[in-house]
Each structure stands twice: as structure tokens, then as C-alpha cells.
N, C-alpha and C positions, 0 to 999 in steps of 0.2 A: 897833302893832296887837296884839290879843291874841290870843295863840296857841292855847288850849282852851278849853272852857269849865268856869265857876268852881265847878257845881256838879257831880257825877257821880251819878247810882243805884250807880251798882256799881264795885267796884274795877277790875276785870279785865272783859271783856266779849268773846263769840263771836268766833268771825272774819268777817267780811264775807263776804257772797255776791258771786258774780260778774252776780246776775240781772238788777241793775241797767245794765249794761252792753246788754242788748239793748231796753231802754226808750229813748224819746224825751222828753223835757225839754216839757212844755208849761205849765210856770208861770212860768220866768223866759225864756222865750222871745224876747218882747221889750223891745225899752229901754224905760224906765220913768222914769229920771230924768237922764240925760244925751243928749246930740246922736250923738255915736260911742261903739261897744262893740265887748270884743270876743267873738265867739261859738265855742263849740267845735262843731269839725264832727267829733267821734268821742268814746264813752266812756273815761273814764281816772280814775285816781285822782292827786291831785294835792297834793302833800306842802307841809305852813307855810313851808317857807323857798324853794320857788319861785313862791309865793303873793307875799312878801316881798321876793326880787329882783323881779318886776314891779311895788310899789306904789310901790319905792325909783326904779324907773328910769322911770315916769310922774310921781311926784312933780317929781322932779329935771325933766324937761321938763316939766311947764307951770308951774313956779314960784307964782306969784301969782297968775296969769293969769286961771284955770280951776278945775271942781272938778274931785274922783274919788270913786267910787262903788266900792266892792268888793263886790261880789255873791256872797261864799264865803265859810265860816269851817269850819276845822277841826272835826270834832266825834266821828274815830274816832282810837281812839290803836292803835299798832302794835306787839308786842310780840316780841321778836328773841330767840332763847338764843343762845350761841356754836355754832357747827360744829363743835367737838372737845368737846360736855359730853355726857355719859351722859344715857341714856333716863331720862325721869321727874325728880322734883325740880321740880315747878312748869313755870310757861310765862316766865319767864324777863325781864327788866327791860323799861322803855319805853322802844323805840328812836326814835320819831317820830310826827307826828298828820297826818290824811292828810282828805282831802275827797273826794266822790265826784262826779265831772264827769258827764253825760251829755250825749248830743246835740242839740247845738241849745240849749243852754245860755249865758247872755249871763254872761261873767267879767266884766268891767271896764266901766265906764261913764266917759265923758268929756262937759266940756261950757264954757262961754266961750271957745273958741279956731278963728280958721279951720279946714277943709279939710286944706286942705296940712300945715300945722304938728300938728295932730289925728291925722293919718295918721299923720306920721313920728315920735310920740311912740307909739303904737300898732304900727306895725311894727316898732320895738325891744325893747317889751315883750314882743311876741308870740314874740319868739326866745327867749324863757327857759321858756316855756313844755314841758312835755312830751307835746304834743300834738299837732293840725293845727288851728287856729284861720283863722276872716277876721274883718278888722273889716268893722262893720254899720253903717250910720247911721239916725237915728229918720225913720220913715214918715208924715207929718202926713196 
């Protein structure tokens, strides 16, 4: 999965607001291309490599089976100095790339596989998450 994207406007870029955090999600609201997802019921920001544990540990359960859908890509990067460097001298290397979750927002999509086995591939993924999430299933 790729982790940023390939193009940037700008080297370095603002820091992030927090205002998105009291908005509610109503474009990926619901599923769209799979049977079960899973949705977040709180705002967060949510970092590439627990993006990555969840697609590893859905992959790994449905095998062959089934598809998966990711509904997220990275597309703010994060920039860290050290806690012991002096005032000034720039804002400091790229620590990591981060996503912006809101709520009511569908992460994951799943689809070819029972119920049951659907579930329990999604309530293991949902623990890696740094959020509060349920899965949803699609509404015909």
C-alpha cells in the first residue's frame, strides 16, 4: 500500500486544525462496495502504520476468499524536532503521515465471505485501531 502521496505543492505544510474533529462525515458514510465495514464512531487522526496493521491482519483472514476495500490514504505528513533542541532552526524532520478520521466514517470494507467469519475478521482488525469503531453491514 502506498504510504503518501507522489506529488506535494509544498515542502513543508501548516499544522492541522483540530475543526475537523467536531464535523460529521457524510460522504463515506456508507458502504459502497463491500457487504461488511468498518465505521468510526468518534474523530481521530489515524497514522500509515495502523492503517497497515489492519490491512495485514484482514488480508491474512480472508485469504482468497473475498475482497478488501480501504477507504483512507495518508495525505498529512507530521513534522517532530527533538525535546532537547533550541528555539528556532527550522520545524524539524518528517516523523510520520497521518489521516484524518471523522465520524461516522466507513474505514474498511469487506465482501465474499459469510456473516460469522466477516465478523471475526473485522473484530480483530478493529483492535488495532486507535479509536472506537463497530462494524456495519450494507442496507439493500
Amino acid at each position: 500500500m502506498k504510504q503518501y502521496p507522489k506529488m506535494l505543492k509544498y515542502k513543508k505544510n501548516h499544522k492541522i486544525d483540530s475543526s475537523f474533529l467536531y464535523k460529521i462525515e457524510d460522504k463515506n458514510f456508507y458502504i459502497s462496495f463491500g457487504e461488511y465495514g468498518i465505521q468510526s464512531l468518534e474523530s481521530s487522526k489515524i497514522r500509515f502504520q495502523e492503517i497497515e496493521s489492519c490491512r495485514r491482519t484482514i488480508k491474512r483472514g480472508i485469504k482468497k476468499l473475498g475482497h478488501m476495500w480501504i477507504k483512507l490514504f495518508t495525505n498529512i505528513p507530521i513534522y517532530k524536532k527533538s525535546l532537547n533542541s533550541r528555539m528556532g532552526k527550522g520545524k524539524g524532520p518528517l516523523k510520520h503521515w497521518i489521516c484524518r478520521i471523522q465520524k461516522g466514517q466507513i474505514l474498511f470494507e469487506i465482501s465474499g465471505l459469510n456473516f460469522i467469519k466477516s465478523w471475526n475478521i473485522l473484530n480483530k482488525s478493529k483492535t488495532k485501531l486507535p479509536m472506537k469503531t463497530k462494524i456495519t453491514k450494507i442496507i439493500y
